[in-house]
C-alpha positions in Angstrom: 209.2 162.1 -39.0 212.2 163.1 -36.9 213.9 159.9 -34.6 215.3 161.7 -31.6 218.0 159.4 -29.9 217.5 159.7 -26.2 220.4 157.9 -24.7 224.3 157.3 -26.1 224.8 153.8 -26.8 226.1 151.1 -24.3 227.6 147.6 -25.5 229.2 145.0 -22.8 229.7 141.6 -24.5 231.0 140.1 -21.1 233.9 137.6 -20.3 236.0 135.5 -22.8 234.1 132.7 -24.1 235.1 128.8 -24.5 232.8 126.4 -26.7 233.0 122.7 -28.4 234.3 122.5 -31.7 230.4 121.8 -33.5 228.5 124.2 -31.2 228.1 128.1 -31.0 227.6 130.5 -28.9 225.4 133.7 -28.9 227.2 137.4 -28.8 224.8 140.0 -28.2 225.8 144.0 -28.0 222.8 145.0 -25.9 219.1 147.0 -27.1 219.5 150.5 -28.2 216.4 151.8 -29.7 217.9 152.8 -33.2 221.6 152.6 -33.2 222.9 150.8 -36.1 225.1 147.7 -35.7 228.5 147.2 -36.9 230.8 143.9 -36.1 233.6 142.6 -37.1 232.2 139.6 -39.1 230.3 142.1 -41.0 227.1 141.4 -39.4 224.4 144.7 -38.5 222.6 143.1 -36.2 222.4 143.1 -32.4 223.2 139.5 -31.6 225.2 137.3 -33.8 226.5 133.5 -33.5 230.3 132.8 -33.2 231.6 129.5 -33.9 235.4 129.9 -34.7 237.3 131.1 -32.7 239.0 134.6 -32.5 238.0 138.4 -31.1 235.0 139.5 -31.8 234.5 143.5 -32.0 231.3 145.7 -32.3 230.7 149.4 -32.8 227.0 150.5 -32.0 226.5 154.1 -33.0 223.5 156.6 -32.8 223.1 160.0 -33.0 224.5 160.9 -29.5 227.8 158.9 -29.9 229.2 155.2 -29.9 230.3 152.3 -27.9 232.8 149.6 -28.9 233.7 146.2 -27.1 235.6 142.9 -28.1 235.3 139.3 -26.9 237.6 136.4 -27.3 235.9 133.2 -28.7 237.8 130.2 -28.2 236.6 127.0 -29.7 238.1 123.5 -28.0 238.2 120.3 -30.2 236.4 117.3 -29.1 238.4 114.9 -27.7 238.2 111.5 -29.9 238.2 108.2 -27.6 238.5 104.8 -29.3 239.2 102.4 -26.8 238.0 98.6 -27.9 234.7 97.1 -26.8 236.1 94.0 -25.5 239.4 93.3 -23.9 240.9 89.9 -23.7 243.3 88.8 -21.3 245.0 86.0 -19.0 243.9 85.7 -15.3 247.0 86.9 -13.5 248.1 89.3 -16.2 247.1 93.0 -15.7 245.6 95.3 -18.6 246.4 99.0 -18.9 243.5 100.9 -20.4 244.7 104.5 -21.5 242.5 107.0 -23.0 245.2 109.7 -23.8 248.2 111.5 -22.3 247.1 115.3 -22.3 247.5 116.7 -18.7 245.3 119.5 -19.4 242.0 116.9 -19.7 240.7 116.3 -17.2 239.9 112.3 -16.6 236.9 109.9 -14.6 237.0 106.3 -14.5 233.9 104.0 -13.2 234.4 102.1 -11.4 237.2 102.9 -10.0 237.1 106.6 -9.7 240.8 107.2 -10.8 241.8 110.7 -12.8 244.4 110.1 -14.2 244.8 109.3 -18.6 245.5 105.7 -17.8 244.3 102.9 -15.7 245.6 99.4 -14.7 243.1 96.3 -14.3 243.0 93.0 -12.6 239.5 92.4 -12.3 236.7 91.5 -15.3 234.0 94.0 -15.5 233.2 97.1 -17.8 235.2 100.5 -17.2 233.3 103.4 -18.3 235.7 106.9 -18.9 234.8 110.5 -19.3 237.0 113.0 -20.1 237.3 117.3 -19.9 238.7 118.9 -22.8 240.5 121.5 -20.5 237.2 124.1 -19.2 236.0 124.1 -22.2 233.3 121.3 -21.1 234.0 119.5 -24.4 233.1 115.9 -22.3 233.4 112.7 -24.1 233.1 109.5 -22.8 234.3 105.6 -24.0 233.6 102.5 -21.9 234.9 98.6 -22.6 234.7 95.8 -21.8 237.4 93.6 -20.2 237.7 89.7 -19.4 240.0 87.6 -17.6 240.3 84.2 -19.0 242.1 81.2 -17.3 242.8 77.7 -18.0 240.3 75.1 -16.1 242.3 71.7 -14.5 240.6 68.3 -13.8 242.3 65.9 -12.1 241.4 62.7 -11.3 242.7 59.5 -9.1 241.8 55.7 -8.3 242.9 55.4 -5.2 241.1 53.4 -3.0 240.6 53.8 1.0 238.8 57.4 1.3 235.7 57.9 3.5 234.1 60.5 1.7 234.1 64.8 1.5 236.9 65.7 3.6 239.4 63.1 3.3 241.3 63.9 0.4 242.5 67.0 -0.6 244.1 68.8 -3.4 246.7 71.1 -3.2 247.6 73.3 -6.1 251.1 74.8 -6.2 252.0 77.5 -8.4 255.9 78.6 -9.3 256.2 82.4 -8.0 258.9 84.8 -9.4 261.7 83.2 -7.6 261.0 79.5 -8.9 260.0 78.5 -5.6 255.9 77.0 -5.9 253.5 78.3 -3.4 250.9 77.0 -2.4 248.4 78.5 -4.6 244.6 76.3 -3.9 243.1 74.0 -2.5 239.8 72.2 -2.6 238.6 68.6 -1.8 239.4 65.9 -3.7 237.4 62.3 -3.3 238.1 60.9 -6.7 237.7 64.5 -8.8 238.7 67.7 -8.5 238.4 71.0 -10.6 240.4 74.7 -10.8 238.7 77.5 -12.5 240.4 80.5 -14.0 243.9 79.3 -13.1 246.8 82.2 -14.6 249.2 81.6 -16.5 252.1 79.8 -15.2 253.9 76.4 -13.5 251.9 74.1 -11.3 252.1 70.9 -9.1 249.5 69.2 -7.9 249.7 67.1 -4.4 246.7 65.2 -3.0 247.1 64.0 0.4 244.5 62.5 3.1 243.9 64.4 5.9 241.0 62.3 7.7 240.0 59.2 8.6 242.0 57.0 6.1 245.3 58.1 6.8 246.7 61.6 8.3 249.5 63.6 6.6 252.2 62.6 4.3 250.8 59.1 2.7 252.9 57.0 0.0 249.8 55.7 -1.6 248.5 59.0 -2.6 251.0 62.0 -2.3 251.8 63.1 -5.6 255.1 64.4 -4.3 257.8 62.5 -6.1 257.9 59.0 -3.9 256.0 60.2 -1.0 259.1 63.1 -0.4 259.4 66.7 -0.6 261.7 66.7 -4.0 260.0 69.6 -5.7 262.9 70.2 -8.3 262.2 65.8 -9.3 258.3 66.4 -10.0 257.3 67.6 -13.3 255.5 71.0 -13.2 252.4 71.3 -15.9 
C-alpha cells in the first residue's frame, strides 16, 4: 500500500512561553496525517512537555516538504516567603513587615491594599500578602500575625469628699518627643481607675474634682507636686 501525502506540512508553536518552576507546559507542532516528528529534545512526537527553560525547535517532514518553528520556554522560580506567624510588639511602636525587595514582583497586602515589598503597622490584626513572580503567574502568598501589647495601670486613692461617677477624674500625661507631657487620657476616677494598652514611655498621673465636691485645681487631691503646676518636681513612672 502506497501513502500518498496530500498537503506540505505546517507547524506554528505560537508566542514565547512563561511557567512556574514545578509545572509544565504543552508544545504541540500541529496534525499532519503522516509526517514524522523531529524536535529538539529528541522527541518524534506531535506534542511534547517543556519544563526547563530554553528554545524549543521542530522539523515536521512528509513527502511534499517540511516546516520548522522554535519557541522560547522560560521557567520563573517560585518566590519563597517566610514571614513569622506571630509578631510581637509594644503599643506605640510600629512594625515593618517586608516580604522582599525585587521590583519586578509584583506585591498585595490585606488589609491594607498596599503594593509595595514592604509594609508598616500600627494596628493588631493579621496581614495576608501575595506576591507575582514578574508575568510569569508564579503567585505565592504568606500572612501573620501581629499584636500590640501595652502595659495596664491601676491607680488608686483614699480621698474622702467625692459624690460619686463624675467627680473625680484622672488625667494621664505622657512625655512626647520634646520632654514636654501631653495630655495623653483620661477616664473617671471615684476611688479606682484603670489604662489599658498604655505605650511605652514617661507618664504622670493628676486626679482632680471637677463636680460637686470641689471644682478645678484642689490641694487635697491634685497629684501635681503641692497642688502646683511644677511638672519637672513630679516623678514621672
Amino acid at each position: 500500500m502506497d501513502i500518498i501525502d496530500k498537503f506540505s506540512p505546517t507547524v506554528e508553536l505560537g508566542n514565547s512561553r512563561v511557567v512556574c518552576d514545578g509545572d509544565s507546559v504543552q508544545l504541540d507542532a500541529g496534525l499532519t496525517l503522516g509526517a514524522l516528528y523531529d524536535w529538539n529534545t529528541g522527541a518524534k512526537t506531535q506534542k511534547i512537555w517543556a519544563k526547563t527553560s530554553g528554545t524549543y525547535s521542530v522539523t515536521v517532514k512528509n513527502s511534499l516538504g517540511q516546516a520548522n518553528d522554535n519557541v522560547l520556554v522560560t521557567v520563573k522560580p517560585v518566590i519563597t516567603l517566610s514571614m513569622p506567624d506571630t509578631i510581637t510588639a509594644c503599643v506605640g511602636d510600629t512594625v515593618t513587615l517586608t516580604v522582599g525587595t525585587n521590583t519586578e514582583n509584583s506585591y498585595f497586602w490585606s488589609p491594607g491594599g498596599q503594593t509595595t515589598p514592604s509594609i508598616k503597622v500600627t494596628k493588631s490584626g493579621i496581614y495576608h500578602v501575595l506576591v507575582n513572580n514578574g508575568f510569569g503567574g508564579c503567585f505565592n502568598s504568606d500572612s501573620t500575625r501581629v499584636i500590640f501589647k501595652g502595659a495596664k495601670l491601676h491607680a488608686f486613692h483614699y480621698q474622702g469628699g467625692s459624690y460619686g461617677p463624675g467627680d473625680v477624674v484622672a488625667e494621664l500625661y505622657r512625655k512626647n518627643s520634646e520632654g514636654k507631657f501631653n495630655l495623653y487620657r483620661e477616664a473617671d476616677m471615684l476611688q479606682m481607675v484603670q489604662f489599658d494598652s498604655l505605650a511605652r514611655g514617661e507618664y504622670i498621673l493628676k486626679s482632680r474634682f471637677v463636680n460637686y465636691s470641689f471644682v478645678g485645681e484642689n490641694p487635697w487631691l491634685d497629684t501635681y507636686h503641692d497642688g502646683k503646676t511644677e511638672w519637672e518636681k513630679v516623678t514621672p513612672f
